[in-house]
C-alpha positions in Angstrom: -56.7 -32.8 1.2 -56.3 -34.6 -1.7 -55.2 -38.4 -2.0 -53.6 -39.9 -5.0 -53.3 -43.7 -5.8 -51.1 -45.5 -7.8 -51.9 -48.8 -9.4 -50.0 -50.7 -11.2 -50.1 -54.0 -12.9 -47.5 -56.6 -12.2 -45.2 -56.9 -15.8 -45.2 -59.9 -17.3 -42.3 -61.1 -19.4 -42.0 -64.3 -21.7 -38.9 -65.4 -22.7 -37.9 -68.3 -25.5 -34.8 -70.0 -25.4 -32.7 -72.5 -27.3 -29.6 -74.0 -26.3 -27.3 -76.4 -28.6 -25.1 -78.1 -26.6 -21.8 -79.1 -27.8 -22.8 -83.2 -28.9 -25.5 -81.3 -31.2 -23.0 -78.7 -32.8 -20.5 -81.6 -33.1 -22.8 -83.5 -35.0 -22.9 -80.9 -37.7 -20.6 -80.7 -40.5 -19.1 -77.2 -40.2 -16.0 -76.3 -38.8 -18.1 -73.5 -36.3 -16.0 -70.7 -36.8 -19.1 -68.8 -37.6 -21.5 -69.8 -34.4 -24.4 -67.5 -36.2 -24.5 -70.4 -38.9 -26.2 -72.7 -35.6 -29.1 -69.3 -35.0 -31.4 -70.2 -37.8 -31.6 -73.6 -36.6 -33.6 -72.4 -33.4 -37.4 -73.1 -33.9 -38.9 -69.5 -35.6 -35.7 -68.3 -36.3 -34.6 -66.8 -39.6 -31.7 -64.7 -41.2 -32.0 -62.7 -44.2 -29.3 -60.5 -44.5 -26.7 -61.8 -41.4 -28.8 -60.4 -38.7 -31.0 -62.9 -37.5 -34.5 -62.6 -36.3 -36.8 -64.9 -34.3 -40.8 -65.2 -34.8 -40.7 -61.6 -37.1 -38.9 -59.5 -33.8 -36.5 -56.6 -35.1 -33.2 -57.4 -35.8 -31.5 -55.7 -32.5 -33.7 -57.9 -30.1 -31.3 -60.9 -30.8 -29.3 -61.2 -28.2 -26.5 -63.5 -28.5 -24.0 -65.0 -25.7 -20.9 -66.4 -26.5 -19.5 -68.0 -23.3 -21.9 -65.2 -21.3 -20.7 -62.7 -23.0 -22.5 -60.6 -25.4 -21.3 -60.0 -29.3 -23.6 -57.3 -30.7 -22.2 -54.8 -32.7 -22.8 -51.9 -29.6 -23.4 -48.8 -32.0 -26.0 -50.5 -34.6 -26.8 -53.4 -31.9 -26.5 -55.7 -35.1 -24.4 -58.8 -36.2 -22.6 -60.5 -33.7 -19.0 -59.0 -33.6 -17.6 -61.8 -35.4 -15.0 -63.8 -33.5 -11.7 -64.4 -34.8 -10.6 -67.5 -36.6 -7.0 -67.3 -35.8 -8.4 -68.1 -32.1 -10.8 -71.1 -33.3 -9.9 -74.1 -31.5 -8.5 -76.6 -34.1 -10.8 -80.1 -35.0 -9.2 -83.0 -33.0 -8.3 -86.2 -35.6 -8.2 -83.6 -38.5 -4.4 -83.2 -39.7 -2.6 -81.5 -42.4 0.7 -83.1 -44.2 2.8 -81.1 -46.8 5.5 -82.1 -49.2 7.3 -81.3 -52.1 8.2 -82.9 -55.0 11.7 -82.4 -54.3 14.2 -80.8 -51.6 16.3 -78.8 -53.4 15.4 -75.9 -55.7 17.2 -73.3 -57.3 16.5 -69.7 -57.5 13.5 -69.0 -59.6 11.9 -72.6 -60.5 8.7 -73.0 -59.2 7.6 -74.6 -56.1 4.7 -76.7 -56.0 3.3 -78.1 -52.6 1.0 -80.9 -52.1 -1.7 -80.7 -48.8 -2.9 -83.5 -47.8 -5.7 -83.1 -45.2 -7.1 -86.1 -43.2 -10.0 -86.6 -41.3 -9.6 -89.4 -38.4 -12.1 -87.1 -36.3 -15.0 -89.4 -36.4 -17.3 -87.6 -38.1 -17.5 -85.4 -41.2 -15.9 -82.1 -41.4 -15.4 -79.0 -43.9 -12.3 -78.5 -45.4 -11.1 -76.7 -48.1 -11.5 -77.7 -51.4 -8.9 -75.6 -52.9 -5.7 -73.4 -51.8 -4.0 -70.8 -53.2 -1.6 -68.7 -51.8 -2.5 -66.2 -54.6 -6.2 -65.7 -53.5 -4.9 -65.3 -50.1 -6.7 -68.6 -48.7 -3.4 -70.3 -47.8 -1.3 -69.1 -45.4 2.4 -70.5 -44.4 4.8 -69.3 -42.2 8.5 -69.1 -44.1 11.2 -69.1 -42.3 15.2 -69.1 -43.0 17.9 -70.1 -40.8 18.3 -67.2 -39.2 14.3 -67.0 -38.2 13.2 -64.3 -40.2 9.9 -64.7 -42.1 9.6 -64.1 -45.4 6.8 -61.4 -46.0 3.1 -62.6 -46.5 2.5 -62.0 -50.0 -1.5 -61.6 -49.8 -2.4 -59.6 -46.4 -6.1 -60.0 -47.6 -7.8 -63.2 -46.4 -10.3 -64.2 -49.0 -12.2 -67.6 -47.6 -11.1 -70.9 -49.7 -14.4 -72.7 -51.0 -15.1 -75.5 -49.0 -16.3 -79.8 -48.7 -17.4 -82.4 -46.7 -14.6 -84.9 -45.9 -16.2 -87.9 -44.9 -13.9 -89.5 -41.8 -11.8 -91.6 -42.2 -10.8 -89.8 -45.6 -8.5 -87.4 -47.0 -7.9 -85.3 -49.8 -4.7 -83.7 -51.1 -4.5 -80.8 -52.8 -1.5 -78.6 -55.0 -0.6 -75.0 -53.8 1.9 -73.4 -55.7 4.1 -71.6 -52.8 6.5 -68.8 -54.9 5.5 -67.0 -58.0 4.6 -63.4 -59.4 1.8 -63.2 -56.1 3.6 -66.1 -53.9 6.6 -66.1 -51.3 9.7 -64.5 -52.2 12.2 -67.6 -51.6 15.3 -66.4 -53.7 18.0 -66.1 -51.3 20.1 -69.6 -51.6 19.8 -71.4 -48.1 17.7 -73.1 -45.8 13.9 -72.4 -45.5 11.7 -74.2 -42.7 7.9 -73.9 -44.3 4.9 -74.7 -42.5 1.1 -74.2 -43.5 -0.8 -72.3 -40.5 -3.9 -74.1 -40.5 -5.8 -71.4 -37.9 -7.5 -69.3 -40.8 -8.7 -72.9 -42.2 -10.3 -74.3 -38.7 -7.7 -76.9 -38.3 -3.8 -77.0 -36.7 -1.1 -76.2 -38.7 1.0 -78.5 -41.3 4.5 -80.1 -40.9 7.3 -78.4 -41.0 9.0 -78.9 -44.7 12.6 -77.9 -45.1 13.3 -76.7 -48.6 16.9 -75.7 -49.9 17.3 -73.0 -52.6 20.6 -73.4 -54.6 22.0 -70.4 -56.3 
């Protein structure tokens, strides 16, 4: 009779962690639409091409939480799934105020906007430094009387280059809103315009009401 024995070694497991609380990440002037931007900030941490790595590891070992729960891409185990910006919660004391040079337009002349953005939040914050509904980095909803939107001219988001807005300061910028690659508004009426400010970080505009004369 034989008698085998087993022995084995208790495993031992290290694990590193950083945490950034919310005071630290508010501190920072980004809007945090991206949280992966906050990674490389963790002590060994680096990020060459998106995926980010901590004291040489591979690439899939990262394992990030977002509110417990985890982003990896689950087939390449890569890249946080990024998390959509029409869902970011908007910067409190950070508004946006359009207006037009005039009320009343008729069919065909062009229609330039002015954005003013403010930053009351208390700290600095990135805005845009330039809109254009063209490059598909301003976005506004376009309504007529009747409710029905006029049809987004630009379904690609391209991402507007971005500043730091001290607070307490503001900046305004021009947006043409019609044209050859802008909002159709051609129909004589009534049109309710607003600025949706969810791809930009922030809350949306005013409400502008425009009339289109034939």
């Amino acid at each position: 009779m034989m008698e085998r024995i087993l022995v084995a070694a208790p495993s031992q497991a290290t694990t590193t962690m950083t945490t950034f609380n919310s005071e630290f990440i508010d501190g920072l002037p980004i809007l945090g639409r991206n949280y992966q931007d906050v990674l490389t900030m963790a002590p060994g941490a680096g990020d060459v091409d998106g995926n980010p790595t901590i004291h040489g590891s591979r690439d899939t070992d990262v394992v990030t939480l977002v509110d417990g729960v985890s982003t990896p891409d689950p087939p390449a185990g890569k890249r946080g799934a990024k998390l959509n910006i029409e869902s970011a919660t908007p910067i409190p004391g950070v508004t946006i105020r359009i207006a037009a040079r005039r009320s009343a337009y008729r069919a065909g002349d062009v229609i330039e906007l002015s954005v003013t953005i403010e930053n009351q939040s208390g700290k600095a914050v990135q805005v845009p430094a330039g809109l254009s509904v063209a490059e598909g980095n301003a976005r506004f909803r376009v309504l007529d009387l009747r409710g029905i939107a006029a049809a987004d001219p630009v379904p690609q988001r391209n991402p507007a280059r971005m500043m730091t807005l001290p607070p307490g300061s503001r900046v305004t910028l021009n947006v043409l809103l019609n044209g050859s690659r802008g909002y159709r508004l051609v129909r004589p009426g009534e049109y309710r315009v607003t600025l949706l400010g969810a791809g930009l970080g922030l809350g949306d505009s005013n409400t502008l009401t425009l009339r289109i004369r034939p």
